[in-house]
N, C-alpha and C positions, 0 to 999 in steps of 0.2 A: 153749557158745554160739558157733555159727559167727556170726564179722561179716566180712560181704562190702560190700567197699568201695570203691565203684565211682563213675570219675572220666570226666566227658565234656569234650570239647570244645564244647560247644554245651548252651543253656538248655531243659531239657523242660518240659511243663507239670507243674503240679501233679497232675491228671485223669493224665497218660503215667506218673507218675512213681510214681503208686498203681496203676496197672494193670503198669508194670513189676517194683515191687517185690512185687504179687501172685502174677506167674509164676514170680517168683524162690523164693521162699518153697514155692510148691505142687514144683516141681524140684526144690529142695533136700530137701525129706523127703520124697519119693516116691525120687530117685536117692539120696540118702545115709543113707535106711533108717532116719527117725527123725522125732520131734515137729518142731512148727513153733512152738510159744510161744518157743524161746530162741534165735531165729536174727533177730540185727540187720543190718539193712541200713543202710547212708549213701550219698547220694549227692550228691557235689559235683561243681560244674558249671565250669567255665573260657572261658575267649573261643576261639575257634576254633585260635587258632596258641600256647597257652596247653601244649598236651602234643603232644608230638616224638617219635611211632611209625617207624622208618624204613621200617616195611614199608607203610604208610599213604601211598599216594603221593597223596590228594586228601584232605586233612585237612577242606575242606569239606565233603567226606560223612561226617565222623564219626570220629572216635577215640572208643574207650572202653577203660581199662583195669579189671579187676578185682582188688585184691589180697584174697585168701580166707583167713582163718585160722581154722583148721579142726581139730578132733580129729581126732588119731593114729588108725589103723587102717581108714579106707578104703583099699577096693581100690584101682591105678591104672584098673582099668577105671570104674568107678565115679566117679575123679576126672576123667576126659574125658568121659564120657557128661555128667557138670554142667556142664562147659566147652563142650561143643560145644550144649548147651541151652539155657545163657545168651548162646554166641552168637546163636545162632538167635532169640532171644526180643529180642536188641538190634539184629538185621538185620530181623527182621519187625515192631517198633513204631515206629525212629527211622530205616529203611533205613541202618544202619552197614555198611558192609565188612567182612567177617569178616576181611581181613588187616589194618585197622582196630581188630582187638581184640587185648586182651592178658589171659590170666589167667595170676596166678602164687597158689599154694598155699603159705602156709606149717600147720605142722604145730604141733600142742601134744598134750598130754596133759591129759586132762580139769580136773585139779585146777586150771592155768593160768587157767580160767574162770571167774569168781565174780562169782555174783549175791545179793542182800542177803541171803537167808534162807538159801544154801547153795552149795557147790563142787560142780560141776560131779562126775559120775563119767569116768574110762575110758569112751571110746565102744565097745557092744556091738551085735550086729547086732540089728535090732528095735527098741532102747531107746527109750524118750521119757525123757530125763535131768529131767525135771518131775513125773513123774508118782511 
């Protein structure tokens, strides 16, 4: 179950916030080769000077950081092509600055991830870990 957790400087609506979290989701299992049921999103919001990027030099157009944790065994390519996607998807809904964004990946092995009725497998290419 990747959870992509994703913090802004500035309040989205509710309407931006389903439509961002739908781009996200359709990315994530198209680029990371897998179901969409077990992929949670969060997204907390802060006051504009609330998070300190220093490559962000106009924090009123936007900060956003991503932290991703994520099963072992994607490619690195694979892990940019989601990075540079979810850029693009938070510079084309909220006009962020892509030097305004920050993802960072951390890594698990499937077991790490449990949901009520079962653990998580090893991530395989193809898999829907649900199904």
């Amino acid at each position: 179950m990747p959870h992509l957790q994703f913090e802004l400087n500035f309040t989205p609506t509710a309407e931006e916030k389903k439509r961002f979290a739908a781009r996200v989701v359709e990315n994530f299992a198209t680029i990371m080769d897998t179901g969409t049921d077990h992929i949670g999103i969060t997204i907390r919001t802060f006051g504009t000077h609330d998070l300190v990027f220093g490559r962000a030099t106009n924090p009123e157009k936007g900060i956003a950081f991503l932290n991703a944790d994520i099963r072992l065994g994607r490619s690195e390519k694979q892990k940019r092509e989601l990075a540079l996607a979810i850029m693009n998807d938070l510079h084309d809904i909220w006009g962020i600055p892509t030097a305004g964004i920050y993802v960072v990946y951390s890594e698990h092995d499937g077991p790490d991830f449990q949901l009520d009725d079962r653990v998580l497998p090893s991530w395989s290419q193809g898999e829907d870990p649900l199904e």
